[in-house]
N, C-alpha and C positions, 0 to 999 in steps of 0.2 A: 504494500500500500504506500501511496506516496505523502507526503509530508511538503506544507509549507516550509518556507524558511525566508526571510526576509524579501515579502510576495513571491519569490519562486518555490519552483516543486521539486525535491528530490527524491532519490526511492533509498532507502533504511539501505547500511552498507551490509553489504553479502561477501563480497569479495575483497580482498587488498588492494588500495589504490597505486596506483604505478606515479611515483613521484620523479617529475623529469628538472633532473638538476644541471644546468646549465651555467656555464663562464667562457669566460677566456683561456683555454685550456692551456697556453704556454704560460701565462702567468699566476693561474689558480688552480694549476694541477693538483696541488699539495691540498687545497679547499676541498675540492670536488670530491678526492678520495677520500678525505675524514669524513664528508656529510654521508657518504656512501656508506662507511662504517659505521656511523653511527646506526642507521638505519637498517644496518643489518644484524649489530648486536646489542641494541638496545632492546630488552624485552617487549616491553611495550609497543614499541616505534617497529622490531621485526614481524611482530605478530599482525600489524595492522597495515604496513607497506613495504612496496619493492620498490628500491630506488632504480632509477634508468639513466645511463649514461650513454651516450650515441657513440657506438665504438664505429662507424662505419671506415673501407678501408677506401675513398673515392677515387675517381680517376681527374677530377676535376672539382672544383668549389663549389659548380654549381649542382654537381652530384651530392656533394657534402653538406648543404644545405637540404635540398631534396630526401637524403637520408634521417637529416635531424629532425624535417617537418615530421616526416612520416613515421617514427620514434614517438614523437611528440603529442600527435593524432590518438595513440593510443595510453597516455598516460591521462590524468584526472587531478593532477596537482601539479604547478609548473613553480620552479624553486631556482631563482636566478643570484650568483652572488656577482657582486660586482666591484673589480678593482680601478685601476688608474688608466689600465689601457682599454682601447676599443674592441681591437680584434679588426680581422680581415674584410674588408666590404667584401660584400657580391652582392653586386645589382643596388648598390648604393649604400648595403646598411650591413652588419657585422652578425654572424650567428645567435649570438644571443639576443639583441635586440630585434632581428629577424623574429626569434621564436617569442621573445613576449609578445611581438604582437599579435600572432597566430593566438597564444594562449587568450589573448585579450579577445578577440575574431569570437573564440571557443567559449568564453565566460567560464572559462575554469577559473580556481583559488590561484591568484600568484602571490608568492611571497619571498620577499625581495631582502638582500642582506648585502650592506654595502661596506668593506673595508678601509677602517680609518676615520678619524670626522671629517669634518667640512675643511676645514685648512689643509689638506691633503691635496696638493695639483694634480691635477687627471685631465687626459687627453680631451681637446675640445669636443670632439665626439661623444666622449661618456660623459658629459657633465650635459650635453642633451640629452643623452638616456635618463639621464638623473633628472633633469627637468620637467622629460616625458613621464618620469615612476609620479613627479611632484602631482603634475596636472592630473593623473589619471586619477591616484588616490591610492594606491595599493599601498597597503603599513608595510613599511620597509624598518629596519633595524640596523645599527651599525655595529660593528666590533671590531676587537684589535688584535685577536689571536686566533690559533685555533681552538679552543677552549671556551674564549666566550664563542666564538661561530656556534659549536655545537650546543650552549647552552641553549641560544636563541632559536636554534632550528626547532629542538627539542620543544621546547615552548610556543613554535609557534605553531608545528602539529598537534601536538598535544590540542589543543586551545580550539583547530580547526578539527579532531574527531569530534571531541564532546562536544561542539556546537552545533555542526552537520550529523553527528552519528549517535551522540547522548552514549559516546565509550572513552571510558578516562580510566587509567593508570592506576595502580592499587598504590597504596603508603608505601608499598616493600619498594616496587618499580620506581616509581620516583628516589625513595632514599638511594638504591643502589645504583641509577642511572646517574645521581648528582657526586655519588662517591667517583664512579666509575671515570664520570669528564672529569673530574679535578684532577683524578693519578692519572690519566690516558697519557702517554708518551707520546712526541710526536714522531719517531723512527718507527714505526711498523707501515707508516703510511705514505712514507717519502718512496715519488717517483723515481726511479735511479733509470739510466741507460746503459749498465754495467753488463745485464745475461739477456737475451732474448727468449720469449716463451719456448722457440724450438729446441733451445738449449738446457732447459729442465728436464726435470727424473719426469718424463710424463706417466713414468708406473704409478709412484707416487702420487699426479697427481689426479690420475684415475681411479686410484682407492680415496682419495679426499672428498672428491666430488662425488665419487656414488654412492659415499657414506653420508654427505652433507643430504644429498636427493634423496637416498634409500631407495635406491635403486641399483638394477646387476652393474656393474663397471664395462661388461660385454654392449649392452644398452648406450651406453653415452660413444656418440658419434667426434671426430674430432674438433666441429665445431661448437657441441654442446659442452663438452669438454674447457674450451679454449672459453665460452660466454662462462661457466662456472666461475671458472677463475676469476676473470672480470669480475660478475656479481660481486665476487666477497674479496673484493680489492687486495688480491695475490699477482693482478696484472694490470699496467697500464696502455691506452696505445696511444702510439706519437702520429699524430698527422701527416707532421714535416715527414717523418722520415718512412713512415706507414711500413712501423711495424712493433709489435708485441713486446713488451718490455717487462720483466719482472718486479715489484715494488720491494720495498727491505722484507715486509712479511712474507712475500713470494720467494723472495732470494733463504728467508731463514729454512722456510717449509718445504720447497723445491727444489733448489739448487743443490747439484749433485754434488760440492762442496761448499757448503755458505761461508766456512773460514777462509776463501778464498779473497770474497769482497770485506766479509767482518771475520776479521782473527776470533774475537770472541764467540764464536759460533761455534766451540766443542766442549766434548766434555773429558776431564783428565779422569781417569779413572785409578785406582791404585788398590792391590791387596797387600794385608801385609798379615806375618806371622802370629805375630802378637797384640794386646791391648792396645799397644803404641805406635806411633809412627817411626820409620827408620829409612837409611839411605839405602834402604836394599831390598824393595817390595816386592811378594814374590811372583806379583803379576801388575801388570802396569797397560794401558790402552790411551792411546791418544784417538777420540772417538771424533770422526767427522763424517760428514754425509747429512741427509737433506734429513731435520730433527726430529721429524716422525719417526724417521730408520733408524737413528743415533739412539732415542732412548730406549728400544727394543735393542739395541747391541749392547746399551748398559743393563738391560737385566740378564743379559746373556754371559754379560760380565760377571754377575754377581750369582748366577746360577753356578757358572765353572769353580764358584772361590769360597759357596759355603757348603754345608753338612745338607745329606739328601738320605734320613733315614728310612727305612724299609719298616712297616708295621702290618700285622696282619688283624683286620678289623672284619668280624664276620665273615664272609666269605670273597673280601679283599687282599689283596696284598698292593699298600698303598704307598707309594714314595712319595714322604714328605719334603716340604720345601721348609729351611731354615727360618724363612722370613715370609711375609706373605706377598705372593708378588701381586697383587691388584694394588695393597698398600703402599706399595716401591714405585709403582708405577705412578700412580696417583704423584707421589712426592717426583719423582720426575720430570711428570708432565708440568705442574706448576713451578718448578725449576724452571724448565724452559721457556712458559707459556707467561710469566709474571716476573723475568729477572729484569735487571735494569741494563736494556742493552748500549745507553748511553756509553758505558763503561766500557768502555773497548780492550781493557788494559788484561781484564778478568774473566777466567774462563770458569764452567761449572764445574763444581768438585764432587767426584764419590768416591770415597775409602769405605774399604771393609777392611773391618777388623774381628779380631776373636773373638770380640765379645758384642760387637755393634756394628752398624753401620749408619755413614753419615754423610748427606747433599747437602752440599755447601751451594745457594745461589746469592751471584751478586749484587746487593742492593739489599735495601730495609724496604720490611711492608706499603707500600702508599698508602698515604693517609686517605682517611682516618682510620685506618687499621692502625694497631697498636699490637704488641708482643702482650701486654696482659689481657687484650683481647682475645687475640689468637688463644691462647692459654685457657682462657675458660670458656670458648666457642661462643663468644657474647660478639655477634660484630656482621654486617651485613658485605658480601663479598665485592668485591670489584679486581680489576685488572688494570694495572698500564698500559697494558697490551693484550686490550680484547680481542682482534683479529686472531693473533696466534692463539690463545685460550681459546675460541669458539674453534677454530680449527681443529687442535688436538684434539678438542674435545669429539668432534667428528670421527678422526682417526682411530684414535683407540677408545670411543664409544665410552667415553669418559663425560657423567654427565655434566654439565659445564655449570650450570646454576647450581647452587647452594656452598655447603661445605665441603672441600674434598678433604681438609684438615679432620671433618670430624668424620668420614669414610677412614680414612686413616688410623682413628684410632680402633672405630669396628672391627675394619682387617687385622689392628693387633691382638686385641681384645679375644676375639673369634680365633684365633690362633696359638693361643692362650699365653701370650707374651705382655711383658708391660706396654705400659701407654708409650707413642713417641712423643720426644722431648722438641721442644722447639726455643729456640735462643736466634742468638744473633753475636758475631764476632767479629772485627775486625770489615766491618762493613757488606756481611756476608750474612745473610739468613739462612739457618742450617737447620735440619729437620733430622734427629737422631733416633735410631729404629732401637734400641735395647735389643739384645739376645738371646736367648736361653743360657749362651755361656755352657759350662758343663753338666748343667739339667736338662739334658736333649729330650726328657720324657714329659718335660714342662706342652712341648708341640701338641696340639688338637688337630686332629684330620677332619679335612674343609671338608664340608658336605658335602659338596658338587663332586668330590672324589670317591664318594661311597656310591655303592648300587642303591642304597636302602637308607635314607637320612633317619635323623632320629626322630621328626615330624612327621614323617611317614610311616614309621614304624610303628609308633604312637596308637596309629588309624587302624594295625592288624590285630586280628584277634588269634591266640593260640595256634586255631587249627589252617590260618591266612596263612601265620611264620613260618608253618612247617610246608603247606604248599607251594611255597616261595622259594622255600632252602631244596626243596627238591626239584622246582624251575632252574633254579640255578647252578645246581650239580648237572644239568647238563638232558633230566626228563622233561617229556611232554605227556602232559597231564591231559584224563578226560574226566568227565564229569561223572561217569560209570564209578571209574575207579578210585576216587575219592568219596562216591556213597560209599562204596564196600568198607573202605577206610578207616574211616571218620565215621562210620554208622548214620550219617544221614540225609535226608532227603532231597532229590533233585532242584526244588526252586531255594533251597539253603545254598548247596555248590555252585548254583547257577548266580548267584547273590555272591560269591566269595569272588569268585572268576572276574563276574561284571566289576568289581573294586579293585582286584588287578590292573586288570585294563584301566578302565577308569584313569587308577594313579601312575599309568604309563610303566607299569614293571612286568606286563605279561601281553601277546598278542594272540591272536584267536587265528586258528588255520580250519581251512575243511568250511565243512557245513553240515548241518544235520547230523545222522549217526556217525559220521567222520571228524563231527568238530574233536578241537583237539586245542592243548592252549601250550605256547612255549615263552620263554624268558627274554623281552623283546630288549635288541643288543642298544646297549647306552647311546650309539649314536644317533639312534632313532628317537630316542626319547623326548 
């Protein structure tokens, strides 16, 4: 049903609006892709739009126009930022001022953000754009960073759902959106012309993207692939030079060496014999490659260098892992995904040791995190570096929102290990796993490694266990011969079998007097 709104009629939002962000791309490249991020990892702001950037690759300006209008045409909110310079005529007037006035043409929402104040000199030309925003009327905002930018955007979508859509942002969303712009760095977002798109791990970033989509990796074509990227501001493209360019988050995530362009792009890894550290460690990795792939070699790392005891648990025999790895992992991922890469000097550290182990990233919390935050899970999450944290999170299916600190300490907990330690040293935030040490009996075997968890087992009754322990030795059971058994009657067996199935530990073959039930194999489950 449709709805007034200041005399016009719209129809209640159903789908995400396509927000078409527009500038001067050799001078507001660095704008264009922050707004793009935002808008892709801001909760709120992702959930509710997709930003559009005209990647066209033209043969001509007047193609290149052509390609923006038509970009344009299908977006519903048109998002102009605008600095000192014009931009390129065609046909008298410069792309972006081109598109606002298509958007003006379209009576779609423009909302205009102009860098600098008014004592700012700007090309003759843009200060009649600026005269044309005056006459028309569209609220325009200014600012001086990238920081305030995003604040402003932030706010001025926000401000147009709930007015057009009557949908606003919960207290969480806001708090952690306004944590989130205050630490956001500005290096995950910088255009570089350092690797060109055909020169990334595109394995990598085929698992990124079909993880991101949830869809097969066989399925994305190469240039859905190539648009992925774009979307979540892993690539930029250069007009001039028309062609595909990696951003720093591209380069950290992709590039088949990222300490190539940033030294600080690996990770030192070190084992050593003892509680201590020493000049003679007896496994050592200088880990490089595109960061998804690095911190899977650092649990490969730490798989070679601790205790993997054998326990036999029911009808298991289960090799345990000394540490828990989703827990390591987790600490990794936010290693990588939240260190301060300003720091070019410092790379990330993991030692094992005999009795622990310990990831050193460099850089303290952003504010407003605090260490006695952290420490009592009292504190609303944010990143410096959303992109790469929404990424990984992708990759290793690492969910990105909430605490991974206090998953962290479940994996220890669940493992039956103390809580990790968190501190900070020498300008390094470090996350310390505790060991068993010489109580290797202290380890709990993860459910997901047992055939028969102990919630599940919970649900069987007596004469379930024993039909189970005999699926599992390797019979296939009928329904006959557990009456004769068990002494009793058909719709009882029929009832035991059905909760089998049911809880995915037994499958049903045959039909009729052939049915037959056997121990359906883990991978199936």
């Amino acid at each position: 049903m449709e709805e007034a709104f200041h005399g016009r009629r719209f129809t209640p939002m159903t789908t995400k609006l396509n927000v078409f962000i527009s500038s001067v791309r050799k001078e507001l490249e660095d704008e264009r892709l922050v707004v793009q991020n935002l808008l892709n990892t801001d909760a709120f702001l992702s959930a509710n739009c997709t930003p559009v950037l005209s990647e066209t690759e033209p043969a001509s300006p007047q193609e290149s126009l052509e390609g923006c209008l038509q970009a344009l045409d299908e977006c519903q909110v048109y998002l102009l930022i605008v600095g000192t310079e014009y931009g390129m005529p065609v046909d008298g007037l410069s792309l972006p001022h081109t598109e606002y006035r298509r958007a003006k043409e379209r009576d779609i929402p423009v909302l205009a953000f102009i860098r600098g104040d008014r004592s700012v000199k700007r090309e003759e030309e843009t200060v009649r754009l600026l005269d044309e925003l005056n006459v028309d009327g569209p609220t325009y905002q200014r600012f001086g960073n990238v920081i305030e930018l995003q604040k402003e955007v932030r706010e001025a979508l926000v401000a147009l759902l709930e007015e057009r859509f009557e949908i606003s942002p919960t207290n969480d969303e806001n708090s952690i959106a306004e944590s989130t712009i205050e630490a956001t760095s500005a290096f995950e977002s910088r255009p570089l012309d350092r690797i060109r798109w055909r020169d990334l791990d595109l394995d990598v970033a085929r698992t990124l993207i079909a993880s991101a989509e949830r869809c097969n990796p066989d399925e994305l074509s190469n240039d859905d692939l190539l648009a992925g990227a774009v979307l979540r501001g892993l690539v930029w493209y250069d007009p001039a030079l028309r062609e595909h360019y990696a951003t720093a988050a591209g380069i950290v995530l992709l590039a088949k060496d990222p300490s190539a362009v940033f030294p600080q792009c690996r990770i030192l890894a070190d084992s050593y014999r003892s509680t201590l550290p020493d000049g003679d460690p007896r496994d050592h990795e200088d880990i490089r490659g595109p960061m998804p792939l690095a911190i899977e070699r650092a649990i490969d790392f730490i798989d070679r260098n601790t205790r993997h005891p054998m326990r036999i648990v029911g009808l298991n025999r289960v090799r345990l892992d000394e540490y828990p790895v989703d827990g390591l992992r987790e600490a990794l991922v936010n290693a990588v995904a939240h260190r301060q890469y300003e720091d070019a000097g410092r790379k990330i550290i993991l030692e094992v040791f005999a009795d622990r182990i310990v990831i050193s990233s460099p850089g303290l919390p952003p504010r407003p995190i605090t260490l006695a935050g952290l420490r009592r899970g009292n504190y609303r999450p944010c990143s410096r570096n959303p992109v790469l944290a929404q990424c990984l999170s992708y990759f290793h299916r690492i969910e990105e929102r909430g605490s991974g600190f206090r998953r962290m300490r479940d994996h220890m907990l669940n493992h039956g290990l103390d809580l990790p330690i968190l501190n900070t040293e020498m300008g390094y935030f470090q996350v310390t796993f505790p060991g068993p040490g010489e109580n290797i009996d202290l380890l709990r075997t993860p459910e997901k490694r047992l055939s028969v968890t102990p919630a599940v087992e919970a649900r069987l009754n007596e004469r379930q266990r024993t039909m189970l322990q005999w699926l599992a030795e390797g019979q296939e059971l009928t329904s006959r011969q557990c009456e004769a058994e068990f002494g009793v009657s058909r719709p009882i067996t029929a009832g035991d079998f059905g909760l089998l199935v049911d809880l995915g530990l037994a499958e049903k073959l045959g039909a009729g007097r052939s049915t037959r039930y056997r121990l359906k194999a883990r991978e199936n489950r």
